[in-house]
Every structure is written in structure tokens, then in C-alpha cells.
C-alpha atoms as a printed R data frame, in Angstrom:
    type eleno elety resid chain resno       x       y       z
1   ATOM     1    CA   UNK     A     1 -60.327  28.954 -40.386
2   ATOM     2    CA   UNK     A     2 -60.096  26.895 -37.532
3   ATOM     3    CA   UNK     A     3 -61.295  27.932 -34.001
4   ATOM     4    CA   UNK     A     4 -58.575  27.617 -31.026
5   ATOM     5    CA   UNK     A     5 -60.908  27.289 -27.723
6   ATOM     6    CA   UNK     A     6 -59.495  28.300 -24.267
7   ATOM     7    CA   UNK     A     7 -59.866  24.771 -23.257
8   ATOM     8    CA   UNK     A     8 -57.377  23.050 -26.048
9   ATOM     9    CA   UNK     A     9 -54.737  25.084 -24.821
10  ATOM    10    CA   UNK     A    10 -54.781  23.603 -21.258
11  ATOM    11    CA   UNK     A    11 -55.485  19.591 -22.464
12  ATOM    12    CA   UNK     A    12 -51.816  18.616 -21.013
13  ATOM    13    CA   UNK     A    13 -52.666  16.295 -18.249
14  ATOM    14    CA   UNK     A    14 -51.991  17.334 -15.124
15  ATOM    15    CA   UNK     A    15 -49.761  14.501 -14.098
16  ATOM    16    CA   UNK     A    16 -47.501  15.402 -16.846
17  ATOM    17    CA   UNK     A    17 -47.198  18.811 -15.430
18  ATOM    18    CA   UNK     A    18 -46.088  17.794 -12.252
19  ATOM    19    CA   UNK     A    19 -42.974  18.686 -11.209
20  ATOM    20    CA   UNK     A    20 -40.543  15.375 -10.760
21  ATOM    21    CA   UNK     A    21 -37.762  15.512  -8.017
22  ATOM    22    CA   UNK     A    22 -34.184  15.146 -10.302
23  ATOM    23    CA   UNK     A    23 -32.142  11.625  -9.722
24  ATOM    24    CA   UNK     A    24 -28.678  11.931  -7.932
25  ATOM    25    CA   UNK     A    25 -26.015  10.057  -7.419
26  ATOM    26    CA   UNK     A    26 -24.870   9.046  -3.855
27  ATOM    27    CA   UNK     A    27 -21.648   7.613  -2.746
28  ATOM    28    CA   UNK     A    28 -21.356   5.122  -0.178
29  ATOM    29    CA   UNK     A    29 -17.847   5.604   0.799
30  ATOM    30    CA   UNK     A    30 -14.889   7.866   0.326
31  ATOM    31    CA   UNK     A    31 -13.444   5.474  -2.180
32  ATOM    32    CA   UNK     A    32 -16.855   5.520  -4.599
33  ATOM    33    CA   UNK     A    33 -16.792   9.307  -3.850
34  ATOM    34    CA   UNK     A    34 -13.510  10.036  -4.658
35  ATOM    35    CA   UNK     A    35 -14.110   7.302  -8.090
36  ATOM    36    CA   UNK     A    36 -17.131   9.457  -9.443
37  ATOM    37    CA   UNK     A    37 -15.391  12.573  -9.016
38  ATOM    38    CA   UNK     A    38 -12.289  11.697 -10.560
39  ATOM    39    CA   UNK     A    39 -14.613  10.928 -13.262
40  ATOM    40    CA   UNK     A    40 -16.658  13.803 -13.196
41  ATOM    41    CA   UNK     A    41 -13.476  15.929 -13.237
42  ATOM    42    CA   UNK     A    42 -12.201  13.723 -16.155
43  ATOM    43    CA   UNK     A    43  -8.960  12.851 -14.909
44  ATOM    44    CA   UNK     A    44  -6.791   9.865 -16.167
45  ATOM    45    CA   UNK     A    45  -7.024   6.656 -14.256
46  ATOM    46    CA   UNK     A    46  -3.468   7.135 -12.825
47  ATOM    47    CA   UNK     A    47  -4.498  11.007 -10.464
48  ATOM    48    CA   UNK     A    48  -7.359   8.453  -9.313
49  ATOM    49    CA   UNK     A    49  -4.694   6.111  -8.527
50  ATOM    50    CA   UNK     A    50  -2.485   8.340  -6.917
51  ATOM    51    CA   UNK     A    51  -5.116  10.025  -4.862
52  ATOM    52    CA   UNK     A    52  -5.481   6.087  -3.407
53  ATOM    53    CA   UNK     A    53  -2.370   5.790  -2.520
54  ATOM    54    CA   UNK     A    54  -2.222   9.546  -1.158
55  ATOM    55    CA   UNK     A    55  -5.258   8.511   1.009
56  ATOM    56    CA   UNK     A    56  -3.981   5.015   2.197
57  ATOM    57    CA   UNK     A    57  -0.366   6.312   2.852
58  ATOM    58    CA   UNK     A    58  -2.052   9.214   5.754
59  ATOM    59    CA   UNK     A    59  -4.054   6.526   7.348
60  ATOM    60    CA   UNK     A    60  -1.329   4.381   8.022
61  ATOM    61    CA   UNK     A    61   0.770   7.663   9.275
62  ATOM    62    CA   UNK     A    62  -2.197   8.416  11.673
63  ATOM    63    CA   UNK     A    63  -1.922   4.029  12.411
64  ATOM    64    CA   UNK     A    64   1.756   4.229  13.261
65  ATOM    65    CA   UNK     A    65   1.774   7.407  15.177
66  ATOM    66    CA   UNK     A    66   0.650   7.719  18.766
67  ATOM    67    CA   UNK     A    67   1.153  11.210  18.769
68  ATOM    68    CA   UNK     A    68  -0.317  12.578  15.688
69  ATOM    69    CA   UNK     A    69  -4.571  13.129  15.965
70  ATOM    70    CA   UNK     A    70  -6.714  12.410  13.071
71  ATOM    71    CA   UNK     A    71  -7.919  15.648  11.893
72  ATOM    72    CA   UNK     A    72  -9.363  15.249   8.212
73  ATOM    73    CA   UNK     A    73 -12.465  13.240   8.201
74  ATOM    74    CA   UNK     A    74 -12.606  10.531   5.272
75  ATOM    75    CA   UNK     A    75 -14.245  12.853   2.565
76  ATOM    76    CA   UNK     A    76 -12.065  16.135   3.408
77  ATOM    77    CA   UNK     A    77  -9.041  13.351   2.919
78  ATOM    78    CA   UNK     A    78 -10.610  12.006  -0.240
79  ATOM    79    CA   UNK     A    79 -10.806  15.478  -1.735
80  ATOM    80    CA   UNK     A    80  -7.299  16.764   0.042
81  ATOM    81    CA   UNK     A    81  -5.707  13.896  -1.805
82  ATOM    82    CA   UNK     A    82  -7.288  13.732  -5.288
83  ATOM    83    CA   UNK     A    83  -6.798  17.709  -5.443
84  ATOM    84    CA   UNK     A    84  -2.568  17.271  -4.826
85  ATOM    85    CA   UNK     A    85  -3.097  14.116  -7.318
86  ATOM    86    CA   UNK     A    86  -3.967  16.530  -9.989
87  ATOM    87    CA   UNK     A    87  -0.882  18.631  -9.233
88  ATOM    88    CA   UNK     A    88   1.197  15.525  -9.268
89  ATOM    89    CA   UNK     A    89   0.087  14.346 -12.488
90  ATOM    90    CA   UNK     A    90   0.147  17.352 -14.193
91  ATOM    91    CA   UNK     A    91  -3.627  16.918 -15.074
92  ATOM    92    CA   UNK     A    92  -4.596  20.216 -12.713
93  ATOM    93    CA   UNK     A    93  -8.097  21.581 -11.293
94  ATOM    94    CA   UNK     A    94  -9.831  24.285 -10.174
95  ATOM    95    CA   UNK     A    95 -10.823  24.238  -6.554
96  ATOM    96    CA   UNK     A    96 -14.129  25.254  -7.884
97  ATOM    97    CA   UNK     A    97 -14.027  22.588 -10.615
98  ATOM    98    CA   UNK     A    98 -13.537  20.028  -7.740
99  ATOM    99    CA   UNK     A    99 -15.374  21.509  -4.420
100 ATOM   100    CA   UNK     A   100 -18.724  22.456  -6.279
101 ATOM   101    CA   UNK     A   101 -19.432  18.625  -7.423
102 ATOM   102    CA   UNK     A   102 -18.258  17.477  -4.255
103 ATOM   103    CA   UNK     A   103 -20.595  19.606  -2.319
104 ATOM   104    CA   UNK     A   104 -23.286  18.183  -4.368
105 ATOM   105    CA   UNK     A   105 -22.090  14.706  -4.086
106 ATOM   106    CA   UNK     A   106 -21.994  15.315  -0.418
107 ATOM   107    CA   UNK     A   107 -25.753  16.633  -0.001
108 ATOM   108    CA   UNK     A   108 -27.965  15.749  -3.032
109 ATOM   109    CA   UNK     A   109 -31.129  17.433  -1.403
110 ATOM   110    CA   UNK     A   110 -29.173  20.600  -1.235
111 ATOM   111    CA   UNK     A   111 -28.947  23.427  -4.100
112 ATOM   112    CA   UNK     A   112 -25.856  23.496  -5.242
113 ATOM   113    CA   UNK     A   113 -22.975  25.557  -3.455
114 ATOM   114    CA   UNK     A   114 -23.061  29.118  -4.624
115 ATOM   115    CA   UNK     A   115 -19.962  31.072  -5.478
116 ATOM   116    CA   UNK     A   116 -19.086  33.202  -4.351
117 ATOM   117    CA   UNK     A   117 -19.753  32.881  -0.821
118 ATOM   118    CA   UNK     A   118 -18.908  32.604   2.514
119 ATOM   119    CA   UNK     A   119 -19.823  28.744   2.526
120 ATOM   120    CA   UNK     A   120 -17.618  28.192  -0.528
121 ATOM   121    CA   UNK     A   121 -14.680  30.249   0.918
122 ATOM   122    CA   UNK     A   122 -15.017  28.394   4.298
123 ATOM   123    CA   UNK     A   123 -14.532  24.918   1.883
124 ATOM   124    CA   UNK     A   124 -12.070  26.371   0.048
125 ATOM   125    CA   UNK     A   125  -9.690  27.537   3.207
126 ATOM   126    CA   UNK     A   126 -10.333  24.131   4.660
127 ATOM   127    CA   UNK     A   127  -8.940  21.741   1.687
128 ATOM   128    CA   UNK     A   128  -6.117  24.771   0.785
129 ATOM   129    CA   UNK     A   129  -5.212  23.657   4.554
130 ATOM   130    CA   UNK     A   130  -5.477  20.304   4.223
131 ATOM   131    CA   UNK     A   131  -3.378  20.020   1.279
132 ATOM   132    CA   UNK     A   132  -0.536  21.305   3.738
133 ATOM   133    CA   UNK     A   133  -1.222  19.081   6.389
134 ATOM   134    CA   UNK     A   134  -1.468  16.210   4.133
135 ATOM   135    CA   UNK     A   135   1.999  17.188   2.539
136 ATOM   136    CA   UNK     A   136   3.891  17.087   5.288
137 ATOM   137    CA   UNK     A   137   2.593  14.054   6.303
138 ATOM   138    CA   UNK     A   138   3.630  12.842   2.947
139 ATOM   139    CA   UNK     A   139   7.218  14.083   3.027
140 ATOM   140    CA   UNK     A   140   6.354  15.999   0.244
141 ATOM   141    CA   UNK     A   141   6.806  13.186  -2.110
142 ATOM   142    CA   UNK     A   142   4.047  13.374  -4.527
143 ATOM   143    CA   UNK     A   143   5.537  10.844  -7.181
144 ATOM   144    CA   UNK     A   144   4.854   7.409  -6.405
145 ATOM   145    CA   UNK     A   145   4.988   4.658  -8.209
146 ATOM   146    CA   UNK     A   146   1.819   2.891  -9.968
147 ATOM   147    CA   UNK     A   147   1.265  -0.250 -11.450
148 ATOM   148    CA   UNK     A   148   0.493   1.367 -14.610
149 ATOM   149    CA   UNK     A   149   3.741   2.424 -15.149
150 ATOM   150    CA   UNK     A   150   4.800  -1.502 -15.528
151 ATOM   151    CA   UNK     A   151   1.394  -3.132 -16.590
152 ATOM   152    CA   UNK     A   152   2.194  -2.393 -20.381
153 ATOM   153    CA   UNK     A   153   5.581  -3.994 -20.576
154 ATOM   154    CA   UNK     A   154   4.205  -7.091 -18.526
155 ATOM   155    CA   UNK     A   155   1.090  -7.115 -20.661
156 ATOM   156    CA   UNK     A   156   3.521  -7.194 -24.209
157 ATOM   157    CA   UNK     A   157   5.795  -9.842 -22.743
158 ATOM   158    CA   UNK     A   158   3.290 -12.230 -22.217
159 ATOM   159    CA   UNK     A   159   1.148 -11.692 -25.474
160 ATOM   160    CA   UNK     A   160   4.773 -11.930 -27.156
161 ATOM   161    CA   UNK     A   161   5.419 -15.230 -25.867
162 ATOM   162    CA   UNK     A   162   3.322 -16.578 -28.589
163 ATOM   163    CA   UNK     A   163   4.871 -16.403 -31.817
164 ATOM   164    CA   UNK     A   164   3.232 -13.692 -34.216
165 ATOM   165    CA   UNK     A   165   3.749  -9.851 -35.618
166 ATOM   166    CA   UNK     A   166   5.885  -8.072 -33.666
167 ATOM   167    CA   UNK     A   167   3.927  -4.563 -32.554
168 ATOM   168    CA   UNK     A   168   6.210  -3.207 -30.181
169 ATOM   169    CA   UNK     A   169   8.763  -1.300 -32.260
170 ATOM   170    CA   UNK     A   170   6.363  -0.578 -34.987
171 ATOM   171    CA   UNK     A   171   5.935   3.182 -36.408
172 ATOM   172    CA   UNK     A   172   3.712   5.748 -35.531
173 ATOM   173    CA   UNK     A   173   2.666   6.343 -38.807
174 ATOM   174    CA   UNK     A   174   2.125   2.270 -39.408
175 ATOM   175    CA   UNK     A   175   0.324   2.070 -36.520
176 ATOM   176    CA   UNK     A   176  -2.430   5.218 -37.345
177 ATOM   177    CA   UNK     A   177  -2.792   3.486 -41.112
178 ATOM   178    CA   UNK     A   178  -3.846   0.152 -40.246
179 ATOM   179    CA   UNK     A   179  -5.510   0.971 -36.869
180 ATOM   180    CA   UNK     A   180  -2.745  -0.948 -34.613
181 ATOM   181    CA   UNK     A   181  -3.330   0.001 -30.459
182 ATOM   182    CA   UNK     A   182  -1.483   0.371 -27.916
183 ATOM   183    CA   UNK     A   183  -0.683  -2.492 -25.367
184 ATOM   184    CA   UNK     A   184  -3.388  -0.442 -23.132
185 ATOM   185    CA   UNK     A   185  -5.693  -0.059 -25.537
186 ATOM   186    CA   UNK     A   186  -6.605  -3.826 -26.046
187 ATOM   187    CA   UNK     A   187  -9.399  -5.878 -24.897
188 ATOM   188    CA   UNK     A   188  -6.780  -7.372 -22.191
189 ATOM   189    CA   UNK     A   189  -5.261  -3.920 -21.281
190 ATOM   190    CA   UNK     A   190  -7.751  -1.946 -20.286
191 ATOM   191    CA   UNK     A   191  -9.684  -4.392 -17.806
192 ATOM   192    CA   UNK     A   192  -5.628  -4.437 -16.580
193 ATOM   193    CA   UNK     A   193  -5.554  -0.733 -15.877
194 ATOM   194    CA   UNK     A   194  -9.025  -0.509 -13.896
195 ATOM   195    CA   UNK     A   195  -8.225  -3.663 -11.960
196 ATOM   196    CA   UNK     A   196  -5.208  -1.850 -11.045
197 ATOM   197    CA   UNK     A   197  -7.063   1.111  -9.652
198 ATOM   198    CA   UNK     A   198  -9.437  -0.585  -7.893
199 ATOM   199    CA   UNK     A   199  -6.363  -2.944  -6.094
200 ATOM   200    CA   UNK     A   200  -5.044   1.019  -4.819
201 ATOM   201    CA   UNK     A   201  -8.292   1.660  -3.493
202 ATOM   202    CA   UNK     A   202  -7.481  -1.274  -0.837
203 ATOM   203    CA   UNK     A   203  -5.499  -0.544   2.034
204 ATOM   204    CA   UNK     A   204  -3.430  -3.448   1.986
205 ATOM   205    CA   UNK     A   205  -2.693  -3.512  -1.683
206 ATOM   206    CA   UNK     A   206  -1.319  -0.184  -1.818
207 ATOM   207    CA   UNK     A   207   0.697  -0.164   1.417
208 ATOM   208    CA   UNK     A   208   2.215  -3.380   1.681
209 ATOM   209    CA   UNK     A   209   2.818  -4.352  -2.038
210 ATOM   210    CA   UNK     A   210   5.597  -2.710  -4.374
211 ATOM   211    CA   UNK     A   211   3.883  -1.595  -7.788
212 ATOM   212    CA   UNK     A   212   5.605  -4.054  -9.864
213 ATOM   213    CA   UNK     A   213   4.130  -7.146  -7.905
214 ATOM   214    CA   UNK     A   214   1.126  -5.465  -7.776
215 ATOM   215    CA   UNK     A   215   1.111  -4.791 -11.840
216 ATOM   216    CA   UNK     A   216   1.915  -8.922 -12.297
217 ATOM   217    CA   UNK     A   217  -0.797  -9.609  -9.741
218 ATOM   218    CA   UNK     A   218  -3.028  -7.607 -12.151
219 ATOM   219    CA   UNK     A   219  -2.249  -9.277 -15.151
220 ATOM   220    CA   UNK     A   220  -2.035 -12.578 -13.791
221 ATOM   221    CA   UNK     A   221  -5.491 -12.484 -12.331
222 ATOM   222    CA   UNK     A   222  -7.243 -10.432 -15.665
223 ATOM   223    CA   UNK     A   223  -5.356 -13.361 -18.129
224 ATOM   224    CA   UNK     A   224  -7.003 -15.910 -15.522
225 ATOM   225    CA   UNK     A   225 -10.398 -14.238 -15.610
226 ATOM   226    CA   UNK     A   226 -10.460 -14.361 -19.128
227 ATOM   227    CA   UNK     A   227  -9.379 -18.227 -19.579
228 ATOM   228    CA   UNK     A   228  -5.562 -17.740 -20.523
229 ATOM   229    CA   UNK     A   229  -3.679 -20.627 -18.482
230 ATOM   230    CA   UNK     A   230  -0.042 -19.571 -17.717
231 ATOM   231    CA   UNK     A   231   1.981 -23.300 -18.111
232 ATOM   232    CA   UNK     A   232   5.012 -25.024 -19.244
233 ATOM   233    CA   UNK     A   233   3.107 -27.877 -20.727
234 ATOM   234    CA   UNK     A   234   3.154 -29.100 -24.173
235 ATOM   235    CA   UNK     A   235  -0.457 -30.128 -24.289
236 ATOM   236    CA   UNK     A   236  -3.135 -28.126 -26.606
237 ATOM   237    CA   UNK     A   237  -6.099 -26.211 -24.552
238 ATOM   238    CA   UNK     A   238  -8.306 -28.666 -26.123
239 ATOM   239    CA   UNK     A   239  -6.248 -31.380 -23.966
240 ATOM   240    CA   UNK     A   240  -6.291 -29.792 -21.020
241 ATOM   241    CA   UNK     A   241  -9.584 -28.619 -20.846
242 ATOM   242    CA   UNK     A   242 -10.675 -32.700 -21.767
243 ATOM   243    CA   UNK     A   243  -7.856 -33.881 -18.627
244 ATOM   244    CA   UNK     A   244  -9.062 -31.222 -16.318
245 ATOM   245    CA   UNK     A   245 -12.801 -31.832 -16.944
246 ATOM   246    CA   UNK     A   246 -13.393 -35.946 -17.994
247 ATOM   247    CA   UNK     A   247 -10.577 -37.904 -16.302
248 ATOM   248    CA   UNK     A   248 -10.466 -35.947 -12.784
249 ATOM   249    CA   UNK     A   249  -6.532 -35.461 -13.504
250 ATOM   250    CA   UNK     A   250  -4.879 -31.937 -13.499
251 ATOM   251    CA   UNK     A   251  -2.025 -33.343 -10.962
252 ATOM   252    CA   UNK     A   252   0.476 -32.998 -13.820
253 ATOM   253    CA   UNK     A   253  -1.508 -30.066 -15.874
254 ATOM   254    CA   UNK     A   254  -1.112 -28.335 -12.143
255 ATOM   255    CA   UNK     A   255   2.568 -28.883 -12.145
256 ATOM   256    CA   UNK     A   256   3.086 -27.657 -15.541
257 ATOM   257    CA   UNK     A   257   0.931 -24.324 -14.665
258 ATOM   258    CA   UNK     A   258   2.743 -23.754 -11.428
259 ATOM   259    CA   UNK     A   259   6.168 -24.079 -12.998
260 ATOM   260    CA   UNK     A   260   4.991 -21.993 -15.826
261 ATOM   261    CA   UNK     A   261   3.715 -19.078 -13.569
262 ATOM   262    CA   UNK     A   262   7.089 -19.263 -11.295
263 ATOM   263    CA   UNK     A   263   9.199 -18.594 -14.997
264 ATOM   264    CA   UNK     A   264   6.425 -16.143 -16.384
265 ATOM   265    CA   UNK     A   265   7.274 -13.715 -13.315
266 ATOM   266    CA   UNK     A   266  10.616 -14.171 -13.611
267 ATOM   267    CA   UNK     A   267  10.405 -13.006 -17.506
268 ATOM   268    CA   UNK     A   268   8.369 -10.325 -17.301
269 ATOM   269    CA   UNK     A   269   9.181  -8.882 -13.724
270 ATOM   270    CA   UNK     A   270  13.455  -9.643 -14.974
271 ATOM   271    CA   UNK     A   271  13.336 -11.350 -11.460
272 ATOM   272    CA   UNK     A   272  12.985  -7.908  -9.486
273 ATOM   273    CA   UNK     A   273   9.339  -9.450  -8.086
274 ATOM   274    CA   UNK     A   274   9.209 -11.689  -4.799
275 ATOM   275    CA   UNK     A   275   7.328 -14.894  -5.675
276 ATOM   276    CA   UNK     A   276   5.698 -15.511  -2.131
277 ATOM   277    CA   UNK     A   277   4.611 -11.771  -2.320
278 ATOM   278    CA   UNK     A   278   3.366 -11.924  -5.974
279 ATOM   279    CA   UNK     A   279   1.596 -15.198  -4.670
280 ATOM   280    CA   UNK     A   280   0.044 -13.347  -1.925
281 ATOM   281    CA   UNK     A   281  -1.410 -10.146  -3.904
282 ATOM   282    CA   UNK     A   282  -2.540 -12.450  -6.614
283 ATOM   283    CA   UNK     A   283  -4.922 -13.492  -3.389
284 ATOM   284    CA   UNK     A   284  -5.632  -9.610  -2.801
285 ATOM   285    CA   UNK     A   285  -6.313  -9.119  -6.411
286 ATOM   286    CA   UNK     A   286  -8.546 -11.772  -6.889
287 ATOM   287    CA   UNK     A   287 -10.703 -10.557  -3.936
288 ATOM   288    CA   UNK     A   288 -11.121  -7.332  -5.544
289 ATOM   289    CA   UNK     A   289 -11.988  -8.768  -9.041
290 ATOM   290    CA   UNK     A   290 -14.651 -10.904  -7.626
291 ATOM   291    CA   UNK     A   291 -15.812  -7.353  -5.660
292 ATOM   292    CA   UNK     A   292 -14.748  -7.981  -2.606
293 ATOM   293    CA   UNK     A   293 -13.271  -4.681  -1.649
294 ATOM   294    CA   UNK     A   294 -13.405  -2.999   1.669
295 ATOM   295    CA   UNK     A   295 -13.720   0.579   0.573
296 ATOM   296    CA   UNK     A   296 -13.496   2.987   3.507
297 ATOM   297    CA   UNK     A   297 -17.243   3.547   5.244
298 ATOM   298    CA   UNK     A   298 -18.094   7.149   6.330
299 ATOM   299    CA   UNK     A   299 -20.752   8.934   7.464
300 ATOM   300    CA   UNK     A   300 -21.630  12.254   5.631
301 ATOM   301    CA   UNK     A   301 -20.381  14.817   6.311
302 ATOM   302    CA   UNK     A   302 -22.854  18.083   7.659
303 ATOM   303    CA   UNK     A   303 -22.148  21.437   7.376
304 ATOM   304    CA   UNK     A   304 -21.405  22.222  10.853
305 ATOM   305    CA   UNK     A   305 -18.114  20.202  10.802
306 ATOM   306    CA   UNK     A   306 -16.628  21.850   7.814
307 ATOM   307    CA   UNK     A   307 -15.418  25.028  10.376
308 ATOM   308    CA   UNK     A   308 -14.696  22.752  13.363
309 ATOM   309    CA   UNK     A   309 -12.459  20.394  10.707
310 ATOM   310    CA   UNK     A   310 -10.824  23.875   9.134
311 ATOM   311    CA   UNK     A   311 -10.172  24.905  12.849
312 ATOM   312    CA   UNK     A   312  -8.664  21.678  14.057
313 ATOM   313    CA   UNK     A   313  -6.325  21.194  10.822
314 ATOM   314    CA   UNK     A   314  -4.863  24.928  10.742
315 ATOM   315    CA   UNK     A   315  -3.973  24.209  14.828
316 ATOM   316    CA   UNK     A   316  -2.150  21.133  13.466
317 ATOM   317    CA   UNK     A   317  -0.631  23.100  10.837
318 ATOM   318    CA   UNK     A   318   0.862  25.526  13.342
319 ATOM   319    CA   UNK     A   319   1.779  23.238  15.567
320 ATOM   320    CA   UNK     A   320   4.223  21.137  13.117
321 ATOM   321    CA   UNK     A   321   5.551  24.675  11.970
């Protein structure tokens, strides 16, 4: 029988025993914060959305007012707005579900919030509060309208304008047997519905556009990005591409396309879609695709403030009531 010495039993190296500090994630603004968590919680793309549009629609309250003071900081806004977000989209959240993440996300070199305790109740009262404040600064209108809600209609119009299979009106039961998606499921249709939630993260995008030009902003800019010309001309790709690329032309191939665009809103917006303002998002969209967002830069947030930011919302509570 073999012989098991006191050494063999310790031969790990002692590197290998060393204890390794764990990788975290950090967020550099209240839009990437309020991204991951919507993620971590597992919510559909449209609460993130919403929660955007929450967000954006308070700062430009707190913009327009001379009266009313800023009292959420940009992360206790963040999580005020993606919490009513779940309520509004029926895709609802435990405040512990969605404060203890946040903590973490908030101060990786912390251990994690315990609960219960009087740190987690002091969180808890503050976004419970918030959530008030933030409703009546929204009128209490929690449904707004997304892009999404249009995207897949725009999306079938313009595949449909080639010739083919008709997939619109097809069966539930034909669809499951030969594997047929959705409009949102394609290649196409998904990069349309996380454009379209990164466009709400921008403060411009989701205040001053409606969410129809927004959704044919989307697609417009995600058929460009992927090589798909809208254009009244007759010519093949292979003849544009050779005009646009050996001869220097493109006056009349840029005629054609601009015409084409003009009637390609028209069809798939059925003319309810400004074309100066569909010109101008496609601008806005186009920024964001290329990552040129402008996501809202905070500071994080101690400890300390959490009582001081509980304190200063429940005044403005009282004070509206």
C-alpha cells in the first residue's frame, strides 16, 4: 500500500491559494446603470424603454419649472423610474429584487446590502417616496407610447414591398411547424428594437420626437446600416453600386433614393409622420448608432446622501399635498 506523507497533502502552490479579489461591473452613468439592471432584473426591452422616457420626461419638468427644486439625484431617478416602469408594463419587481443589485452596482467594494436592516429600510422609504414624487410630476400617466409599438408594422411594410410569401396573416400553428418568426424576431428586427432603446436613452429623442417618427427613424437608419437603399429607381444594386463607385455619378441614383424615402414614409407611417422631423431624427438616430450618445454623467452616490435625499423628497411630497 502506498504511503500518503504530510507533505503531499500541502503541494498546492501557494499562489493558487491566494485569495483573488471578485470582478464587478461598474456603470458610468445613470443610463448604463439603469441598462444593466433592467437586464439583471430581466425585464423586456420596452420597461427599459419606458423607464427612459420616465427619466427624460422629470428632467425636462425640473428644465421648464422655475419653481420646482431637483430633489432625486440621477441614480435615485434611474431606479424611481425603472421601478414604476415595471408597474406600467405589467412585468413587476420586488423592491428587494431591484434595490439589492443596485446597491451593489452602486458600491462594488461594499458587501452586499443586508436585509433586513435599517440601511435597506432607509433605501426602501426613499424610492417608495420617490415613486410619489415622480408620479405627480408625471401626471400620473404611466402609458406612453414607444417605438416598439409601431417598429413591427413599419418593419413588414417595407420587407413586403418586395414581392414574395406573404407571412403576415399566416397561422400560428404554420408558423411553429416550419419555424416562421415574428417581424421582431428577424435578423433586421431585433437590431430595430435595441436601436430603439438606446434612441430613448437620449434626451432629445425621447422628448422632442413622437414614437412613430422615431420608429421610421429606426428602421430607416438599421436598413441603411445594413446596405438596403430605399429608391424609386429601376436600376439593379449591381448598377448602382458600379454608378456610385466607377463613374463618380449618383446625381440621378440620389434623386431616385430621395424620392423613394419621401414615398416609403408616407407608406408605412399612412402619412401621420412629418418629413422634416423624420429627416431630423434620422440625424439623432444615426448619432446613436455610430455611439454617439450623451448618456447622463453622475457621480456616485455615498451613503450619507441616501437620508438627506429621503428627507428632501418627503418635504416635497408634503408640500405638493
Amino acid at each position: 500500500m502506498a504511503t500518503t506523507h504530510r507533505d503531499d497533502e500541502h503541494d498546492t502552490p501557494r499562489a493558487s491559494r491566494r485569495m483573488h479579489p471578485r470582478p464587478h461591473l461598474v456603470t458610468k452613468d445613470a443610463v448604463s446603470f439603469m441598462a444593466i439592471l433592467a437586464d439583471i432584473l430581466r425585464l423586456q426591452e420596452e420597461s427599459l424603454s419606458t423607464a427612459y422616457i420616465y427619466m427624460h420626461k422629470y428632467r425636462k419638468f425640473i428644465r421648464d419649472s422655475k419653481s420646482t427644486p431637483d430633489f432625486l439625484d440621477p441614480h435615485t431617478l434611474a431606479l424611481t423610474s425603472l421601478s414604476l416602469s415595471t408597474k406600467a408594463t405589467e412585468s413587476p419587481r420586488r423592491l428587494r429584487a431591484l434595490l439589492t443589485p443596485a446597491h451593489t452596482l452602486l458600491h462594488p467594494h461594499q458587501p452586499p446590502i443586508p436585509v433586513p436592516s435599517h440601511h435597506y429600510d432607509t433605501l426602501r422609504s426613499t424610492l417608495v417616496t420617490a415613486e410619489l414624487h415622480l408620479l405627480r410630476i408625471l401626471k400620473f400617466e404611466l402609458r406612453v407610447p414607444l417605438p416598439h409599438n409601431h417598429i413591427p408594422k413599419i418593419l413588414d411594410l417595407s420587407l413586403s414591398s418586395i414581392p414574395g410569401e406573404d407571412y403576415y396573416d399566416i397561422s400560428s400553428e404554420k408558423a411553429e411547424e416550419d419555424k416562421i418568426v415574428r417581424v421582431m424576431e428577424t435578423y433586421l428586427g431585433r437590431q430595430c428594437g435595441g436601436l430603439a432603446t438606446r434612441c430613448l436613452a437620449e434626451y432629445s429623442i425621447a422628448n422632442f420626437y413622437d414614437a412613430r417618427t422615431v420608429a421610421c427613424g429606426v428602421v430607416r437608419v438599421v436598413l441603411e446600416e445594413n446596405g438596403v437603399l430605399i429608391t424609386t429607381t429601376t436600376k439593379s444594386s449591381r448598377d448602382i453600386n458600379m454608378n456610385n463607385g466607377n463613374n463618380g455619378g449618383g446625381e440621378d441614383d440620389g434623386d431616385d433614393e430621395g424620392e423613394g424615402e419621401a414615398r416609403w414614409v408616407e407608406m408605412v407611417s399612412g402619412g401621420n409622420v412629418d418629413l422634416e422631423d423624420y429627416r431630423d431624427v434620422v440625424r439623432e438616430v444615426r448619432e446613436v448608432y455610430g455611439g454617439g450618445s450623451s448618456g447622463v454623467q453622475v457621480s456616485e452616490i455615498i451613503t450619507k446622501t441616501t437620508t438627506t435625499t429621503t428627507t428632501a423628497v418627503a418635504a416635497a411630497v408634503e408640500g405638493e399635498g
